[in-house]
N, CA and C atoms as an extended XYZ file, in Angstrom:
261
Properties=species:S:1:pos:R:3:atomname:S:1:resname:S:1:resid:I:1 pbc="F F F"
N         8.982      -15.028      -48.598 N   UNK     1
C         9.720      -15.579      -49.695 CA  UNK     1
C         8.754      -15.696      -50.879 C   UNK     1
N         9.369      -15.485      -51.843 N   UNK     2
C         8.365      -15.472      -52.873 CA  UNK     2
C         8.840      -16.297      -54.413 C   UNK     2
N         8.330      -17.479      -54.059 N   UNK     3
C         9.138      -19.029      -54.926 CA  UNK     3
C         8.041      -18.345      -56.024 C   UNK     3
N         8.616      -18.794      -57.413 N   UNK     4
C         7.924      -19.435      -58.533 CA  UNK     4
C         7.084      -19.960      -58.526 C   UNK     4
N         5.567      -20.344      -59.125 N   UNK     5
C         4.427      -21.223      -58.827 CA  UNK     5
C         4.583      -22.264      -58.847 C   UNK     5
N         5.681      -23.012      -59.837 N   UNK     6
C         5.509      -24.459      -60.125 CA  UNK     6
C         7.145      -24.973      -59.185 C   UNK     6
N         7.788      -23.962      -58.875 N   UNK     7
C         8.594      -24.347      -58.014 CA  UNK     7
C         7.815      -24.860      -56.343 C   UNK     7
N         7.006      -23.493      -56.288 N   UNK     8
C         6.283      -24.425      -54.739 CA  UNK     8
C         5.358      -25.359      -55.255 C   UNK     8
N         4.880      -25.639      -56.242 N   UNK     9
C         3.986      -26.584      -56.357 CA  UNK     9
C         4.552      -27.762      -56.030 C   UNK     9
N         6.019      -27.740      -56.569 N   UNK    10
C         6.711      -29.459      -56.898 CA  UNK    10
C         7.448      -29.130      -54.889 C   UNK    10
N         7.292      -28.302      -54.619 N   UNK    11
C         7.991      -28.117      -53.449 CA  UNK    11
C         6.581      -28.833      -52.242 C   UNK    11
N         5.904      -28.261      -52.260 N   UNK    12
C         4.576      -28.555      -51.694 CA  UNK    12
C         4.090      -30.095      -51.990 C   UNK    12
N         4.292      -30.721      -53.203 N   UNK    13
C         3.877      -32.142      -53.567 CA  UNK    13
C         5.043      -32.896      -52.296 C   UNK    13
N         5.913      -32.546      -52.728 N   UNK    14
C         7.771      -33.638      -52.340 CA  UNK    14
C         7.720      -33.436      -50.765 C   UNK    14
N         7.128      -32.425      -50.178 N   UNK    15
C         6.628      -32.395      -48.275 CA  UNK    15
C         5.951      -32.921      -48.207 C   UNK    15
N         4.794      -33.105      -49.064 N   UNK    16
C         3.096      -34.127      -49.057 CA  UNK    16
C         3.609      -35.478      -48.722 C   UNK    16
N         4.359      -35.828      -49.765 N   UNK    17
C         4.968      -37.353      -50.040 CA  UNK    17
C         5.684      -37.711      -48.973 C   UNK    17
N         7.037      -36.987      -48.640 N   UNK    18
C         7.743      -37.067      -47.496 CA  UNK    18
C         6.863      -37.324      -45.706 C   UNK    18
N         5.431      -36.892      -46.180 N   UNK    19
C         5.219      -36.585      -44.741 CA  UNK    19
C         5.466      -35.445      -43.730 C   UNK    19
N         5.948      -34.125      -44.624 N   UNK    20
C         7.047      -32.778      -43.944 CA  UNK    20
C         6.073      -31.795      -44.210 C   UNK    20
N         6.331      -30.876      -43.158 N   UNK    21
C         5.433      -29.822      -43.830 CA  UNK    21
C         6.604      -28.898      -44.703 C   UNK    21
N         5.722      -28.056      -45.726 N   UNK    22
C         6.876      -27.250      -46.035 CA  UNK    22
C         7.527      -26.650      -46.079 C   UNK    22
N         7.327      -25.761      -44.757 N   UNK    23
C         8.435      -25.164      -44.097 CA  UNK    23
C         9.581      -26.404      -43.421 C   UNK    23
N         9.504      -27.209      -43.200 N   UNK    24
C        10.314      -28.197      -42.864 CA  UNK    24
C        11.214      -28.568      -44.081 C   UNK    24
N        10.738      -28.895      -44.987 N   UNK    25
C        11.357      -29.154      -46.039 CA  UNK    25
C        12.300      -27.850      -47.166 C   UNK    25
N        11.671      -27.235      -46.690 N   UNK    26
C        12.477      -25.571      -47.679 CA  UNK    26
C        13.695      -25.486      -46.574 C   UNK    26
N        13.339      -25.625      -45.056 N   UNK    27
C        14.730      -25.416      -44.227 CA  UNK    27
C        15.482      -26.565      -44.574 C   UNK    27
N        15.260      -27.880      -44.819 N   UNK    28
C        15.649      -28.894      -44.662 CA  UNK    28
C        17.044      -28.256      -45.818 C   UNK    28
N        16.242      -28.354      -46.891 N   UNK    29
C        17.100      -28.013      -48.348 CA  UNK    29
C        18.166      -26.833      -48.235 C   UNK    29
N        17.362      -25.645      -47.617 N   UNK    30
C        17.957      -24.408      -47.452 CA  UNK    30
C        19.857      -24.798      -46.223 C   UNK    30
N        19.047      -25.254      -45.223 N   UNK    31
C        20.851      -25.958      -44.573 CA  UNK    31
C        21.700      -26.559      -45.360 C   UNK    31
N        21.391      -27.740      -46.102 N   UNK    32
C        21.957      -28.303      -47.306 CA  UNK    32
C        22.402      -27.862      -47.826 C   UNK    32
N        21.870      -26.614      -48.714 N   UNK    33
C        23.068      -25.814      -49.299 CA  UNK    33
C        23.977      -24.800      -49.040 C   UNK    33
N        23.834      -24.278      -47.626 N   UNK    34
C        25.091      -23.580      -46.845 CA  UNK    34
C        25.821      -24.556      -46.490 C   UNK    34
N        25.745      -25.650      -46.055 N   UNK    35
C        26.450      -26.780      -45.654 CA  UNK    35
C        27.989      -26.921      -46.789 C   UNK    35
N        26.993      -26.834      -47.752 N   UNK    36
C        27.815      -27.169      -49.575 CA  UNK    36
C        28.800      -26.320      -49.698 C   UNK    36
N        28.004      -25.202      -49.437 N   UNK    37
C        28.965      -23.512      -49.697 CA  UNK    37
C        30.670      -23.575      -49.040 C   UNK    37
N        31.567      -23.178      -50.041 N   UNK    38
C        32.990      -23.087      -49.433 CA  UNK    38
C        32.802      -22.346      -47.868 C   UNK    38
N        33.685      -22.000      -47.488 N   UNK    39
C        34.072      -21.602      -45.644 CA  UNK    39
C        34.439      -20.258      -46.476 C   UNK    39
N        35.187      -20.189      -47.689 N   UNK    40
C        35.341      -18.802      -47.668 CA  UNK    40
C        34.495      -17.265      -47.890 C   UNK    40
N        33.130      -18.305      -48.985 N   UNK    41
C        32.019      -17.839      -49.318 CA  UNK    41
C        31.376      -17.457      -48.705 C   UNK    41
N        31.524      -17.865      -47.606 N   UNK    42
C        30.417      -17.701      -46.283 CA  UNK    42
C        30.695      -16.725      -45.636 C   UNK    42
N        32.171      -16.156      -45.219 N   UNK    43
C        32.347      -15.211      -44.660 CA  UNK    43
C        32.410      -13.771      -45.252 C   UNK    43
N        32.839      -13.590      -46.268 N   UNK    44
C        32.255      -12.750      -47.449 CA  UNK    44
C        32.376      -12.994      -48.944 C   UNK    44
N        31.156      -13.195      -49.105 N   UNK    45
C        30.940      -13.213      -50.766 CA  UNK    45
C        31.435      -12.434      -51.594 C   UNK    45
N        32.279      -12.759      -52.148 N   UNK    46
C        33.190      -11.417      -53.625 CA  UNK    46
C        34.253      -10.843      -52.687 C   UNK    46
N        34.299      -11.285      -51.674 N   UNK    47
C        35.754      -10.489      -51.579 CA  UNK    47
C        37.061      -10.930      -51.659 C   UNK    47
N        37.923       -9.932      -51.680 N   UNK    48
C        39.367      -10.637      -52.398 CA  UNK    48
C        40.107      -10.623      -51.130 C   UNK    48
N        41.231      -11.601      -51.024 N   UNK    49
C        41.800      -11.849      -50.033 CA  UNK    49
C        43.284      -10.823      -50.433 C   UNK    49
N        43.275      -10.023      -51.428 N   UNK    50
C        44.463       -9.342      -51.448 CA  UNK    50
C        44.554       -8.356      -50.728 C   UNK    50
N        45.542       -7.706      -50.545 N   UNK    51
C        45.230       -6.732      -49.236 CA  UNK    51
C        45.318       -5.422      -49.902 C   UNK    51
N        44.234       -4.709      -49.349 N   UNK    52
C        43.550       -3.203      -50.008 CA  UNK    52
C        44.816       -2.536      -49.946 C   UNK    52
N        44.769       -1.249      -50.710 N   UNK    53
C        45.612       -0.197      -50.335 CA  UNK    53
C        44.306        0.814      -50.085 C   UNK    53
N        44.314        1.581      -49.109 N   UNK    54
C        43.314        2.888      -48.842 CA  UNK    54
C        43.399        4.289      -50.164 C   UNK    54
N        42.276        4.623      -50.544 N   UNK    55
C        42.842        5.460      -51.259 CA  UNK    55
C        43.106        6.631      -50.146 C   UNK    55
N        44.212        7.804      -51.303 N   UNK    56
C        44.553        9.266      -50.283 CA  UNK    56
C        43.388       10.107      -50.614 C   UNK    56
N        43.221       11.144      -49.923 N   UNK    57
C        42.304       12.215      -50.823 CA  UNK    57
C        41.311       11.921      -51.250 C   UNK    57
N        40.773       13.308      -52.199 N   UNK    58
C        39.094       12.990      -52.880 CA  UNK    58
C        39.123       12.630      -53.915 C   UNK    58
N        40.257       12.273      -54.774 N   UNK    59
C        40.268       12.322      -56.349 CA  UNK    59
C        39.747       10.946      -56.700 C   UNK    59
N        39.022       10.769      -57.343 N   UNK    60
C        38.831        9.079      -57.690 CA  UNK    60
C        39.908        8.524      -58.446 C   UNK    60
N        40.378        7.237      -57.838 N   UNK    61
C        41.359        6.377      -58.517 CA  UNK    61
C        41.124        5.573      -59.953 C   UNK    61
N        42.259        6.081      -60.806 N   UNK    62
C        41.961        6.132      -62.312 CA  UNK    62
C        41.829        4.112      -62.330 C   UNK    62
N        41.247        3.781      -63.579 N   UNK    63
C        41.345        2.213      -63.556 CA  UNK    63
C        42.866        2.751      -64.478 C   UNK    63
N        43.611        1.484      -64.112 N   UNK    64
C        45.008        1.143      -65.058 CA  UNK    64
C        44.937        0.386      -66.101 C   UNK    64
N        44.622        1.185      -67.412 N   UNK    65
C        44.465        0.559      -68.658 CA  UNK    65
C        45.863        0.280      -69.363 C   UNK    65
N        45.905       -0.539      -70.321 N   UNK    66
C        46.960       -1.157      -71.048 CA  UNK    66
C        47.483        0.387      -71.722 C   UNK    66
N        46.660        1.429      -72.220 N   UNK    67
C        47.203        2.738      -72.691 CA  UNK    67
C        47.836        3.258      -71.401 C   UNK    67
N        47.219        3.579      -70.592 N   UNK    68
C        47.494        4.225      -69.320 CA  UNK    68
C        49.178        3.526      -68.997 C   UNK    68
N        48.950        2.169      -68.599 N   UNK    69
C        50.255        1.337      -68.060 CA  UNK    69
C        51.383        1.774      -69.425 C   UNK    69
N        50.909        1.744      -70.595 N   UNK    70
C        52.603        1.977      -71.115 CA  UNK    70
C        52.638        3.341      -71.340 C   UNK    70
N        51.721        4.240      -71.083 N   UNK    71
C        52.416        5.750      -70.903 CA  UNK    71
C        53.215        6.273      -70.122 C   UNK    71
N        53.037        5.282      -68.552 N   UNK    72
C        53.395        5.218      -67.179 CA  UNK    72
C        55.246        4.820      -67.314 C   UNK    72
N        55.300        3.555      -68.148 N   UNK    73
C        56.414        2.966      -68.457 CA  UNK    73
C        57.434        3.745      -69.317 C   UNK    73
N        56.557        4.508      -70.401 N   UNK    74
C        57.255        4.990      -71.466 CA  UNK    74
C        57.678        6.338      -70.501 C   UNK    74
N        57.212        6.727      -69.975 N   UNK    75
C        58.226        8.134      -69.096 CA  UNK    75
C        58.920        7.609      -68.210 C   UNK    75
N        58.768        6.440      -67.648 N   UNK    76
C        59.694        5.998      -66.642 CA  UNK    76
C        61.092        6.110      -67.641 C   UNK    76
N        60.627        4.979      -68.285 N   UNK    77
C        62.133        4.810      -69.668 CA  UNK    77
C        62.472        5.899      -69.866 C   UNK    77
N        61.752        6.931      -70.689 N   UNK    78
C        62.244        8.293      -70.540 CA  UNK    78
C        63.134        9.366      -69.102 C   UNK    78
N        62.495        9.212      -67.939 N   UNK    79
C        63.283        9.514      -66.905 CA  UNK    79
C        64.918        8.542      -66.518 C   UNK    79
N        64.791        7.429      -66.801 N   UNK    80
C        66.028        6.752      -66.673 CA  UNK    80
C        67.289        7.446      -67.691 C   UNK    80
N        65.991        7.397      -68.766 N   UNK    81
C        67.504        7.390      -70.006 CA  UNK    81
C        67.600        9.221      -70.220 C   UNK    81
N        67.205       10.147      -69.282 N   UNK    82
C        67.640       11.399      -69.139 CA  UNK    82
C        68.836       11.462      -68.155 C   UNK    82
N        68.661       10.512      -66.912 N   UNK    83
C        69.658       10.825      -65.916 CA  UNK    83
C        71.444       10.361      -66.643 C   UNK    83
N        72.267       10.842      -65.427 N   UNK    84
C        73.546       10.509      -66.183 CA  UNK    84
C        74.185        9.108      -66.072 C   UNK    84
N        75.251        8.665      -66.592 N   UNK    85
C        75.402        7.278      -66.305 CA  UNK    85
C        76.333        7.089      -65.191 C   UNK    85
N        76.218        6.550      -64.048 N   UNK    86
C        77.243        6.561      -63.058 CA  UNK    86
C        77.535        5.205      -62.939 C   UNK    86
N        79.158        4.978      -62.418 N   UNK    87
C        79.446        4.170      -62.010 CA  UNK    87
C        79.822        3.508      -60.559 C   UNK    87
């Protein structure tokens, strides 16, 4: 591990004082803050609980930009208002 100088320094004083060595005291702290950590964080960090779709094929999947989304819309509208009107 490779702390900051004045981080182990004040880390190294606060085990002195305590009576701990400092490996005792870096674990001590280090449990402490997984302890803290949500349950969801823990099991994976950054991931989304929405559920994937797989991509098909090799093509890379375009991002859906605000241009992209109403070009998408504007031919939809266009395909509706070509078909005939039924009742």
């Amino acid at each position: 591990m490779d702390l900051p100088v004045e981080i182990l320094r004040q880390a190294k004083a606060k085990a002195a004082l305590e009576g701990a060595t400092l490996k005792k005291l870096l674990t001590r702290y280090i449990e402490s803050g997984l302890r803290q950590m949500p349950e969801a964080n823990r099991e994976g960090v950054g991931r989304s609980k929405l559920p994937v779709i797989p991509r098909r094929g090799k093509r890379p999947v375009r991002n859906l930009t605000a241009d992209l989304q109403a070009r998408f819309e504007e031919e939809e509208d266009r395909a509706k208002l070509s078909r005939p009107f039924r009742r």
